[in-house]
Backbone bond lengths (Angstrom), bond angles and torsions (degrees), N, CA, C in turn:
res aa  C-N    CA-C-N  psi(-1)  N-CA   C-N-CA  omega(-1)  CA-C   N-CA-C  phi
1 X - - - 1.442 - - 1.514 110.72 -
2 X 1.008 114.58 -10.28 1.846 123.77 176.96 1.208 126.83 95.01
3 X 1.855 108.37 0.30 1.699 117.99 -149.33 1.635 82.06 -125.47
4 X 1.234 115.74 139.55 1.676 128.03 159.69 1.421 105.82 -84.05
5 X 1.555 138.29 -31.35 1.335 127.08 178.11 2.046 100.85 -141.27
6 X 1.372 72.93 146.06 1.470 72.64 168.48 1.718 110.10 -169.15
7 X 1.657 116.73 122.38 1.397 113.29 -148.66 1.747 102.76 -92.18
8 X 1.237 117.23 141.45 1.441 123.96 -168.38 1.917 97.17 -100.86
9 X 1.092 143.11 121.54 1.163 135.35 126.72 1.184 121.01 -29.82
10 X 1.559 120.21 128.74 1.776 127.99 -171.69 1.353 92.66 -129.57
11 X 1.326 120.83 -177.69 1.362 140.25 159.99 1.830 104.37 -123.60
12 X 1.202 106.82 171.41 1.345 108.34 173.72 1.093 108.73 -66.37
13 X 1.133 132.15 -48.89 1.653 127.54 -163.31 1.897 106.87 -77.63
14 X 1.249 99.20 0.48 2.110 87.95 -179.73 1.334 111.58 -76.73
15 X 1.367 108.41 142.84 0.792 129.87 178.49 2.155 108.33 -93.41
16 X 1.511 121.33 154.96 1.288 106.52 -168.56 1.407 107.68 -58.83
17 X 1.795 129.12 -43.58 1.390 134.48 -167.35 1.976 99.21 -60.10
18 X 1.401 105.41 -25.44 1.846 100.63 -175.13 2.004 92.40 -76.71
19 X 1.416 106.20 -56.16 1.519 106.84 178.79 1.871 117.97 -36.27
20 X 1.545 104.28 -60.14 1.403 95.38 -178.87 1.693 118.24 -76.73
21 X 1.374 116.60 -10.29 1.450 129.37 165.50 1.742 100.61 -59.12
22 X 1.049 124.36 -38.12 1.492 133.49 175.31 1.735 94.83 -67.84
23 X 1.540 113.48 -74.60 1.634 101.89 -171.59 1.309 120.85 -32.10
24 X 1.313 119.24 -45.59 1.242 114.10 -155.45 1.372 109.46 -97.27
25 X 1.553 118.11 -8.69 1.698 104.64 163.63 1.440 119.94 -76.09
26 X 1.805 114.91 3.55 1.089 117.88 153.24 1.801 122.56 -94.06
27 X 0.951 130.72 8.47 1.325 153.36 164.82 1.644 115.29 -149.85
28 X 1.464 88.33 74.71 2.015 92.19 169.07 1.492 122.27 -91.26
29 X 1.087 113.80 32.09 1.813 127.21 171.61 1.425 92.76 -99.66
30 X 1.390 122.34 -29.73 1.484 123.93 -167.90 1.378 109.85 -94.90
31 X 1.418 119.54 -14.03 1.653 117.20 -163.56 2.007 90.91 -62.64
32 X 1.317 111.61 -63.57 1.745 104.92 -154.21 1.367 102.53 -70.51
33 X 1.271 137.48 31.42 1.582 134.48 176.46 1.555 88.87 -113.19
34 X 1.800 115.16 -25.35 1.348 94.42 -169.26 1.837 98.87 -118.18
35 X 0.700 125.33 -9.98 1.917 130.45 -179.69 1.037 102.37 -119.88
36 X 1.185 100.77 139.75 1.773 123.40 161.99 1.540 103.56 -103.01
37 X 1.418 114.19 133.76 1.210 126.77 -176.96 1.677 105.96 -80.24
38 X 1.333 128.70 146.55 1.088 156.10 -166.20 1.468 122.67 -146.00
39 X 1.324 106.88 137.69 1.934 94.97 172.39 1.454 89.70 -125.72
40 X 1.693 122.07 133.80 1.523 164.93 91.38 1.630 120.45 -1.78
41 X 1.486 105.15 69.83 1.383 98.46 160.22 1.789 112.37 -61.07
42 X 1.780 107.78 164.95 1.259 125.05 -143.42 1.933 86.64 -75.45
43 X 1.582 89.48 -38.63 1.889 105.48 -179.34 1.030 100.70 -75.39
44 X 1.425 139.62 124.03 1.690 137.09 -159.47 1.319 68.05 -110.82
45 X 1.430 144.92 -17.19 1.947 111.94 -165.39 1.406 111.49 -124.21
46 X 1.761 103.91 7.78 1.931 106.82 155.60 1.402 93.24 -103.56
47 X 1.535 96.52 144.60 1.512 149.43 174.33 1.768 95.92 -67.26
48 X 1.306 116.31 -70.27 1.630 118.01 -177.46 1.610 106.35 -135.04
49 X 1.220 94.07 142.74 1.920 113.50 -151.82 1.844 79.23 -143.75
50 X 1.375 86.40 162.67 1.638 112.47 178.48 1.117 127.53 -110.67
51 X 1.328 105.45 -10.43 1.569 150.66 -170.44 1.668 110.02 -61.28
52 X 1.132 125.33 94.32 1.388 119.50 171.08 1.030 130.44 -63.06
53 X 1.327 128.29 -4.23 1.660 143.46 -157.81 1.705 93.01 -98.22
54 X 1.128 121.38 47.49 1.724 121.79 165.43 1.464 123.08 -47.36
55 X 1.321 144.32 134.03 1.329 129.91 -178.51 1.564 79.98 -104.51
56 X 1.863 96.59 151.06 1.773 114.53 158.42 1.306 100.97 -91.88
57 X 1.457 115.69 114.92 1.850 118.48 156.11 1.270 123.28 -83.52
58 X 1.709 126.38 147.74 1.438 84.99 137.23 1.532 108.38 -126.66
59 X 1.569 110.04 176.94 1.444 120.23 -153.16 1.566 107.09 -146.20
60 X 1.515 101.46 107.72 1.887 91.36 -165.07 1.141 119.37 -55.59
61 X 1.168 117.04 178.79 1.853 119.80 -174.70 1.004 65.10 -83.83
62 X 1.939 71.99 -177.33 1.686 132.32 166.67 0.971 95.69 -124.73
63 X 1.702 94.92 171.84 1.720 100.19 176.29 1.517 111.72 103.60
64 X 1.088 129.88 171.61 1.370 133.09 -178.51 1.635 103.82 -87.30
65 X 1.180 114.48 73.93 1.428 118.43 157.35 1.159 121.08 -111.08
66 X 1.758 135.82 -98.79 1.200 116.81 -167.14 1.645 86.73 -98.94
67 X 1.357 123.27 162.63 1.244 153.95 178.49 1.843 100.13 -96.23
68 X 1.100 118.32 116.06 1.444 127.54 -174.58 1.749 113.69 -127.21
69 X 0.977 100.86 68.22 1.484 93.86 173.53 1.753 125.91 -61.33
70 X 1.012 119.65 162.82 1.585 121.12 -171.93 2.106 85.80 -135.72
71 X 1.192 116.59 136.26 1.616 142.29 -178.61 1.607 101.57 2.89
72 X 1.968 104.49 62.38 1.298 118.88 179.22 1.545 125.89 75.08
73 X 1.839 117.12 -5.21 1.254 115.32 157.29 1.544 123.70 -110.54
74 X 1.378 111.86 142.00 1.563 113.14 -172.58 1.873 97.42 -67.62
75 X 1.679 82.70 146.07 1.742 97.09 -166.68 1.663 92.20 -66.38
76 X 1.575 105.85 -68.88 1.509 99.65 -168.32 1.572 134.37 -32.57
77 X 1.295 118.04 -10.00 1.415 157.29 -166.13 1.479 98.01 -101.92
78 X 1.235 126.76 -88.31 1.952 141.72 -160.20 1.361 80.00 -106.33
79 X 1.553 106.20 111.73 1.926 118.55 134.80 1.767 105.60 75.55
80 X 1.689 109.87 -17.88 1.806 68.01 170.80 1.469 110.50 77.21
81 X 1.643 122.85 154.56 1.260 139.42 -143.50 1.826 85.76 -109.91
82 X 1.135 120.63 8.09 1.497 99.21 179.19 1.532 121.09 -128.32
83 X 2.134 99.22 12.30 0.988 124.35 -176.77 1.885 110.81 -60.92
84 X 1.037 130.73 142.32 1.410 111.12 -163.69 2.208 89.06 -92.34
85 X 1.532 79.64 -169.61 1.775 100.21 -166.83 1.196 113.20 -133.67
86 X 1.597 115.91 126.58 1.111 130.07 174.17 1.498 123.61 -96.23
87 X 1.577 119.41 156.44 1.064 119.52 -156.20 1.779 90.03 -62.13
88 X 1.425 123.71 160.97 1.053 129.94 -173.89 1.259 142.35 52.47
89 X 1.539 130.11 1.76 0.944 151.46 122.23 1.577 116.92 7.33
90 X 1.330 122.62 119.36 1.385 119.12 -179.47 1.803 114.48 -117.21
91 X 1.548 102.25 104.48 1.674 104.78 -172.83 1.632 125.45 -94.52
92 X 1.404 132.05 57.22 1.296 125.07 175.09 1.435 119.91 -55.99
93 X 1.476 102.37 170.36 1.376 122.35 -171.94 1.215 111.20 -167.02
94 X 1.716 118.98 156.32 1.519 112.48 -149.98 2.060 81.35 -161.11
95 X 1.391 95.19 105.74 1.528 85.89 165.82 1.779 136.09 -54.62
96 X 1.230 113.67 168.81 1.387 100.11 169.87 1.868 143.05 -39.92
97 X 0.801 118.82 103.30 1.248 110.01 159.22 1.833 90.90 121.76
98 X 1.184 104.24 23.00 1.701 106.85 -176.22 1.590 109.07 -132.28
């Protein structure tokens, strides 16, 4: 994206996957290198619904793609993308192959 820092507004209740859902609607050339798109029935706990009202998510990979650390530990490692965020919190990221 060209920027070494760049500060996200959170709320208390975000979680990191809502935080970087914020980064990247400021860099959306970057969202599909880092989310895989998904559709969210309205019933998050039926399997098949009849229901046309689908939500579009997105939901970062897995896998050896970008490397995302959360205040110097890799997420996939400590807590996972749904770990929430505290004020001051420091979230890097390093695309593939870096």
């Amino acid at each position: 994206a060209g920027q070494e820092e760049q500060t996200i507004h959170a709320h208390s209740d975000d979680t990191l996957a809502a935080v970087l859902r914020k980064f990247f609607n400021y860099h959306p050339a970057l969202r599909e290198e880092f989310f895989e798109v998904a559709w969210r029935a309205p019933e998050e706990d039926v399997e098949a619904t009849w229901s046309t009202d689908f939500e579009k998510v997105y939901i970062p990979r897995e896998g050896p793609y970008w490397r995302i650390l959360l205040n110097g530990k890799e997420v996939r490692y400590a807590g996972g993308f749904d770990q929430p965020i505290h004020a001051g919190d420091v979230i890097a990221f390093f695309p593939p192959g870096r």
